[in-house]
N, C-alpha and C positions, 0 to 999 in steps of 0.2 A: 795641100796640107791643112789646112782649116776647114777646108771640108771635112777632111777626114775626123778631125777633131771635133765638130760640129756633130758628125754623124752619131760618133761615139759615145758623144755627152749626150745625146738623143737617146742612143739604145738603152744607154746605163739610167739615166733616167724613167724611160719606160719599164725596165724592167725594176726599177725600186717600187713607181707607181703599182706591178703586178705583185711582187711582193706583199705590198701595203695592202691590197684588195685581196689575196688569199690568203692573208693572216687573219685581216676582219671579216675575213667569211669563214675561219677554222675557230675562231675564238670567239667562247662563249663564258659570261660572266654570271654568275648565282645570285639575283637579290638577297637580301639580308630575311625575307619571309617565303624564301624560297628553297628549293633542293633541284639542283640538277640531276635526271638519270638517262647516263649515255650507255647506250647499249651496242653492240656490233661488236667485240674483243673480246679478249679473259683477262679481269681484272680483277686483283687481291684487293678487298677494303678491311680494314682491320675489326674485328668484331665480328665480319662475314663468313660465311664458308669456302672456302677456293670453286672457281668454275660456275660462281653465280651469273656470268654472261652480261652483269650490267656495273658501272662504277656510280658512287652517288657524290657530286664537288656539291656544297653550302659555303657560302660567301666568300667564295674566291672566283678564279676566270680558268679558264680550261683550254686544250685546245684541241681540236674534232674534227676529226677527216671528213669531211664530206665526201657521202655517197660510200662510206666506208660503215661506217655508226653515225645513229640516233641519237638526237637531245629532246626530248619531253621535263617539261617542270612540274614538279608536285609544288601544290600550292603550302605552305605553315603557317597561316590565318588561322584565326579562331574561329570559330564555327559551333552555330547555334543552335539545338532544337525543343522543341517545346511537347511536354509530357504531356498528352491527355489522357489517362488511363483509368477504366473503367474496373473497381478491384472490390474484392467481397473479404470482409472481415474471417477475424478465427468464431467470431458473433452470428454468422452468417450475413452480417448488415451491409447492404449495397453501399460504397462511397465512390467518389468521381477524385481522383488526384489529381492535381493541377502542379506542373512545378517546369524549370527549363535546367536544360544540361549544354554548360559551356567547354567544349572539347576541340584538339589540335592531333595532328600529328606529332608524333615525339620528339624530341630535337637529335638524337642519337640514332648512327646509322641506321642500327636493328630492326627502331623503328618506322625509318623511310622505308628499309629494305621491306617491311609485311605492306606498310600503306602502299607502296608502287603496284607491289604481286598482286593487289586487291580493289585499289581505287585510281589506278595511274588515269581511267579512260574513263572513269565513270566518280569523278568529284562531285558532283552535284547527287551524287544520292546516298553519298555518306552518312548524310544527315537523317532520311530514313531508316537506315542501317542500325544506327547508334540509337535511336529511338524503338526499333523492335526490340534492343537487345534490354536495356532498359525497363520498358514497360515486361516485359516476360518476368524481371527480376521483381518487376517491382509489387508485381501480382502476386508470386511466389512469395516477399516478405510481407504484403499487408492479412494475405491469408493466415501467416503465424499471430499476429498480432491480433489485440483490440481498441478499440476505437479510443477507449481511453487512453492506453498506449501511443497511441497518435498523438493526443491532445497534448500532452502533456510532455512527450520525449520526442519531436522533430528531429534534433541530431542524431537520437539513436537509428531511428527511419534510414535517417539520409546515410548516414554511417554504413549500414547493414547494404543500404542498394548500392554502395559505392564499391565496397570489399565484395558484393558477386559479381559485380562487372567487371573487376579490375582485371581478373587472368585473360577473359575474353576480350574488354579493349585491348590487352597489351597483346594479342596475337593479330590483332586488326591495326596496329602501329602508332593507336590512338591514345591518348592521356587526358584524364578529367580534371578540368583547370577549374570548373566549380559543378555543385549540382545541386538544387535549390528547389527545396518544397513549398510553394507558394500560398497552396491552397488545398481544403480538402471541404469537397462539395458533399452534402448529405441530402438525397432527395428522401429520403423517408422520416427525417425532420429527431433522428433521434438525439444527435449535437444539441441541439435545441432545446428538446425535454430535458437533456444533462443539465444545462445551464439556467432552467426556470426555477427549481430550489435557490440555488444561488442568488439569482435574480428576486426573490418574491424576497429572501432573508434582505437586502441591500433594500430595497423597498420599504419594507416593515422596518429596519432601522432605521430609514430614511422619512418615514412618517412619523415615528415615534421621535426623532428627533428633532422636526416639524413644530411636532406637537407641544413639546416640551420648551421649545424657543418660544412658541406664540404662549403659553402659560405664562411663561418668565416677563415676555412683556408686558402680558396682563398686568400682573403682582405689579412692577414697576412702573406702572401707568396708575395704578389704582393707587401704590402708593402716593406717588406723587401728587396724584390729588389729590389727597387726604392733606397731604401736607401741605398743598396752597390751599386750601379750605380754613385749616388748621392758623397758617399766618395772616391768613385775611380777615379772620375770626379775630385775635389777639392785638392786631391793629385796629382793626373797628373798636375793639373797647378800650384800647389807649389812647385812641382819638376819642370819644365820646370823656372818657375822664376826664383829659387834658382841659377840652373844652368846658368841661362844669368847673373846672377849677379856675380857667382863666373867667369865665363866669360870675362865679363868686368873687374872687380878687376887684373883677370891675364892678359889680355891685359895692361891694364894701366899700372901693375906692367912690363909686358917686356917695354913696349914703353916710361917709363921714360929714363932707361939709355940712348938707342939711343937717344933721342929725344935731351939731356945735349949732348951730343957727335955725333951731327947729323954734324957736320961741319966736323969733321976730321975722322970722320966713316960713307961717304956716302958709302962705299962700304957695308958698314954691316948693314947699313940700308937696301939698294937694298933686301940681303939676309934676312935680318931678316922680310921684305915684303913680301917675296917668301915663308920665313917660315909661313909666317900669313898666305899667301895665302892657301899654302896646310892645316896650322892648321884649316883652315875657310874649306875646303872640306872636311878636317875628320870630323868635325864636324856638316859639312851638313849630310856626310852620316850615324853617330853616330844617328842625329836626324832621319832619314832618318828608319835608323834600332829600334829605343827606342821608337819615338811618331807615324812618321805617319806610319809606317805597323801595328802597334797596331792598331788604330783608325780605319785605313783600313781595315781590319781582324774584329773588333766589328760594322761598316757599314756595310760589307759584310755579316756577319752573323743575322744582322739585318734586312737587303736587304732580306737574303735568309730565315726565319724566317716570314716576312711579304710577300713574292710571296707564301711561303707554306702555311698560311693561308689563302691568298686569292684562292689561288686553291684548298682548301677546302672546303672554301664557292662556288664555282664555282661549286663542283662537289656536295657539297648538293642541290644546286640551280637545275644542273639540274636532279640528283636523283626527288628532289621535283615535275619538269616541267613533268618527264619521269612517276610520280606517279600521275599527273593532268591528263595528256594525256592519261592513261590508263583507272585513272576512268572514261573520258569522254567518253571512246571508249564503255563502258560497260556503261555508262548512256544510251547514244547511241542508243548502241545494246536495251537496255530495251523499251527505245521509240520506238525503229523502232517495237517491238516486240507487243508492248502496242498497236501503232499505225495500226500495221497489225490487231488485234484482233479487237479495234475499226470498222475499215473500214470492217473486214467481217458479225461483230454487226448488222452496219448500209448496209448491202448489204442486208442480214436477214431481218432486221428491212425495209426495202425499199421494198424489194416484201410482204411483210405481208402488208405493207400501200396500196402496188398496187393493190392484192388481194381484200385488205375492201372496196378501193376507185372502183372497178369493178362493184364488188356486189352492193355497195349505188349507180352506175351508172346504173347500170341494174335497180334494185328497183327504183330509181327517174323516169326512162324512161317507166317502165311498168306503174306507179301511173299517169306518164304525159300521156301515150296511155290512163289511163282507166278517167283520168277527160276531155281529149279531145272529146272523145264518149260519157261521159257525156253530155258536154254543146254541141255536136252537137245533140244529143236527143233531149236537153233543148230547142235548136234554131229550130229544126225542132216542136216540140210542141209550141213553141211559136206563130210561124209562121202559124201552121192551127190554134190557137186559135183568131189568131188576120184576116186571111182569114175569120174563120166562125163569127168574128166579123165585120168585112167588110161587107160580105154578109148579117149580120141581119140588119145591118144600112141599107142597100142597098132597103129591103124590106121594112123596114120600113118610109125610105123615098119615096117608091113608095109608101106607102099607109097613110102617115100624111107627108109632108113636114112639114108644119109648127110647126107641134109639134117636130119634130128633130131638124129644125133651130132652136127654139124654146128654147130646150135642151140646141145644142151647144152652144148658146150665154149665156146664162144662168151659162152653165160651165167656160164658158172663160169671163164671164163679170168685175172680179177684175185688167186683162188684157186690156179690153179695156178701161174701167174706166182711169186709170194709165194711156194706152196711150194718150187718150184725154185730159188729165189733164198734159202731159208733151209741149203740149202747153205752159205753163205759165212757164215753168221751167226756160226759157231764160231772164224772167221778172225780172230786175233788180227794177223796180219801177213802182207800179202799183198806180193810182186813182181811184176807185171808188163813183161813183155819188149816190146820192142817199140814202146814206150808208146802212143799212144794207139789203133794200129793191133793190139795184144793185147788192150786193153779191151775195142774192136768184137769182136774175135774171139773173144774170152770170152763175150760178151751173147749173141752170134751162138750158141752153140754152146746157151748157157742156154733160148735159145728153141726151138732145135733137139729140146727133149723135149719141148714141146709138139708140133710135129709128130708127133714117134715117137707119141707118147701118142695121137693122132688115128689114127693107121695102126694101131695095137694096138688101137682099137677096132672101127676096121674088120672086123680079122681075128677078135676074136671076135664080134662080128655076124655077119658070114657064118659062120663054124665052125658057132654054135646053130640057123641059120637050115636047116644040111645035118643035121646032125645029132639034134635034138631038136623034137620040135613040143608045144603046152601038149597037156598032159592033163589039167585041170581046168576047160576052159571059157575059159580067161581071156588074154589078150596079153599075149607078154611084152612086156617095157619095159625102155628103160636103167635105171632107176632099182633095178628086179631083179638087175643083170648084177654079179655080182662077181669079180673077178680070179682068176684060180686062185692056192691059196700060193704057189705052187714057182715061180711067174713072175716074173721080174724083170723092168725096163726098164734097156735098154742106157745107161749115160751114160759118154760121153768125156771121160775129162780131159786136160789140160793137161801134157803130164812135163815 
């Protein structure tokens, strides 16, 4: 019977011990930065859709069939990655952003449930993940932007890349705990130039106010000397006072008694004169040693104080003269240099004029050969034309005189009209008889030499025609025939 009792507390025992060992091999507990997800059943989690095939416990214990479902843990750490992004302005300006993004899984199912479907087996490259998604946004907002924009409004940045991530982390089951723009790198130095106006203004204040300190201390250095000058001055001659008064006082005071007692102590007066004497020499050279080597020593030093300034200014003066004279040796030189290049300019420039002025010489002198052969063409045509016109006259006055005369007067009759009528040109006052029947007979008469003038030619035509024949080949012509001197034409006037 105590066997059997024995036995029994054995089996019961053993079988609590197996109990105990398949409970802590079914039971599983959730750290507190952890998510359990047990898979292998159909499990309702609230938040979830029915028939997601996996349950999620967070900081409780569970309990898990073995060899029935799986427990895998997601991690709930925070988790770090660091932006290096290479991004081009709305400016087109290259910048390098520099910043880090602190991210976790969500703490809310919804969120385990996307982080498990996505990173259950591959936690370690989360952190890639979250950095493509990033950088892609972040590219996208600095290309709206400019660089001043940047400079100046950081939160807006960070803002703007936070709200295009946010729908896309929240489908990845992640949440941004922070995200920080650190830095923003310019390799083409334009940041730089933004800030050297500003920079050169804090400078320029910063000298100018410099400047104006060290002024100020001047003034109140300079015063201040003045003003121990001023009281060292005013002592020295209250001391020099003093002392001729306390001077005087002790003269007076010795030269009473003698003076009551000068009658029966002229000897002691004598001495006590000798004594003033030598007192009056100590006391020259006491003054001698107290005021004027002082005085002497503060001139001097004055003296030598104002020659060393002025041979300061002497040696800036001619620093200055020695830095005139240079640049003028080197203005100089540049002239001289300017001046050579001109002068070979215009030597260049002078045979190219010589050249063009050759050639228009040349060309003027060929155009002037070719219109002088011209018009001697012109003059030689002229010249038979006005011969074979000679010669038809010629003919033709051999065979009609009077119709040539005829002609020529004909031609030239407004000629002689004019001349006949310049008769009266001389006429300051003329009377006419008769009136207008003396006019007619006036005109009458004026035209009457044209006649005559016609029958005179007649008469020498025939006269040359009986008389003379050519002897050279040639026809005579009216245009040959000249009046005899001694000939006049008959004109009637008026008595």
């Amino acid at each position: 019977m105590p066997m059997v009792v024995g036995v029994v507390a054995g089996v019961v025992v053993a079988a609590i011990l197996v109990l105990i060992g398949l409970f802590k091999a079914m039971w599983r507990v959730a750290e507190p930065n952890e998510a359990l997800v047990i898979s292998g059943s159909k499990h309702r989690t609230e938040g979830l859709e029915e028939g997601m095939g996996f349950r999620i416990v967070t900081g409780r214990g569970t309990l898990v069939l073995p060899g029935v479902q799986a427990v895998r843990k997601l991690s709930l750490d925070l988790n770090e990655t660091e932006l290096h992004v290479d991004c081009v302005t709305h400016q087109g300006i290259p910048l390098k952003v520099r910043g880090v993004v602190i991210f976790k899984v969500g703490d809310d199912f919804v969120s385990i449930a996307n982080a498990s479907r996505r990173f259950l087996d591959q936690q370690k490259l989360m952190a890639e993940r979250v950095h493509n998604v990033f950088a892609g946004h972040l590219r996208s907002i600095v290309g709206g932007l400019t660089v001043e924009d940047m400079i100046r409004d950081r939160e807006k940045l960070t803002a703007q890349t936070r709200a295009a991530c946010g729908t896309e982390m929240e489908k990845l089951g992640l949440i941004v705990d922070s995200l920080q723009i650190h830095e923003i790198e310019d390799p083409t130095g334009y940041i730089q130039n933004l800030a050297m106006p500003h920079a050169a203004a804090v400078q320029r204040d910063a000298r100018i106010a410099q400047a104006e300190a060290n002024r100020l201390a001047t003034e109140a250095e300079q015063q201040s000397f003045a003003r121990m000058a001023e009281a060292t001055r005013d002592s020295e001659i209250l001391q020099a006072g003093y002392q001729a008064e306390r001077d005087k006082a002790a003269a007076k005071a010795r030269q009473a008694g003698p003076l009551a007692d000068a009658g029966a102590r002229q000897e002691v007066v004598v001495q006590e004169t000798r004594v003033a004497e030598l007192e009056a020499h100590r006391r020259e050279q006491q003054l001698q040693a107290d005021v004027r080597k002082p005085a002497d020593a503060k001139a001097y030093e004055k003296r030598t104080l104002a020659e060393a300034e002025r041979d300061a200014r002497i040696s800036a003066a001619q620093a200055k003269a020695k830095e005139t004279e240079l640049a003028a040796a080197a203005e100089a030189t540049r002239v001289k240099t300017a001046a050579g290049a001109e002068a070979e300019a215009t030597k260049t420039r002078g045979s190219a004029t010589a050249a063009a002025t050759r050639a228009t010489g040349e060309a003027e002198a060929a155009a002037a050969q070719a219109r002088g052969l011209a018009d001697a063409e012109a003059t030689k045509a002229k010249g038979l034309a006005e011969a074979e016109a000679i010669k038809a006259r010629a003919a033709a006055l051999a065979e009609n005189q009077e119709a040539v005369v005829a002609q020529q007067l004909a031609e030239n009759w407004p000629e002689i009209v004019k001349a006949g009528a310049s008769a009266f040109g001389s006429v300051d006052n003329m009377v006419v008889l008769n009136g207008a029947d003396g006019m007619a007979d006036m005109l009458a008469k004026a035209l009457t030499m044209g006649g005559t003038g016609l029958g005179l030619a007649r008469q020498l035509l025939a006269s040359m025609n009986q008389n003379s024949q050519p002897t050279n080949g040639t026809s005579p012509s009216l245009n040959g025939i000249a009046a005899p001197p001694s000939q006049k034409v008959p004109v009637e006037k008026e008595g």
